[in-house]
C-alpha positions, 0 to 999 in steps of 0.5 A: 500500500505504501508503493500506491501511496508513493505513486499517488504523491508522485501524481500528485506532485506532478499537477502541482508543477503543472500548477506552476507553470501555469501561475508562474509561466503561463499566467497572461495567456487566454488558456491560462486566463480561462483556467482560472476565471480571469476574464481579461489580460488586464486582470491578468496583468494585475494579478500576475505577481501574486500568482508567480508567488503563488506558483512557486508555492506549488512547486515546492510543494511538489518538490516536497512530495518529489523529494520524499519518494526519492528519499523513500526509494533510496532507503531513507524511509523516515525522512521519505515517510515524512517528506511525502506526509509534509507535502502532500498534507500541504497540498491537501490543506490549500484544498480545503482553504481554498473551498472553504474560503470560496465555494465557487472554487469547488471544482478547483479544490477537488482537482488540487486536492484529491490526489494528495488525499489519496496519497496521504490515505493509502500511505498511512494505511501502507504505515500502519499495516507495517 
């Protein structure tokens, strides 16, 4: 169980860079605009700074999760353990402030936090039957 928990982070870490490059990289583009509900590229334009911030909060999260697999995968199982727990609990936690704090972001939250849930649910389980 542990092996699809570090499977499930990995996924999850690897939509968070996808997140990334789309705060931080792509922001202004009609794609990314529509994406994320903003209409104009003067909005976009406003906003940018905020989300290449917010972007790179993202990937270190993925880095996290990414970090904690190799870790795992390499032997240092604790240090792995925890690092995937660090950052794919992180992960699910802006999920949940995101759709707390806006219920139109439902959706949103659902596709940023489901695979860290996963991930977090299918570790631990992995942990606990040892």
């Amino acid at each position: 169980m542990i092996i699809a928990g570090l499977i499930l982070a990995a996924a999850a870490a690897a939509f968070h860079v996808f997140i990334f490059a789309l705060e931080s990289l792509k922001w202004t583009e009609p794609s990314t605009r529509k994406v994320f509900g903003v209409a104009s590229e003067a909005d976009a334009e406003t906003m940018k700074a905020l989300a290449f911030n917010q972007g790179f909060y993202n990937l270190f999260l993925a880095l996290t999760a990414f970090l904690g697999v190799g870790m795992y995968i390499v032997g240092a199982t604790t240090v792995g353990l925890t690092l995937v727990f660090a950052g794919t609990g992180m992960m699910l936690a802006a999920a949940l402030v995101l759709i707390l704090s806006d219920r139109s972001k439902a959706r949103a939250a659902t596709m940023q936090g489901t695979l860290p849930l996963l991930a977090v649910i299918a570790t631990a389980i992995g942990v606990a039957i040892g």
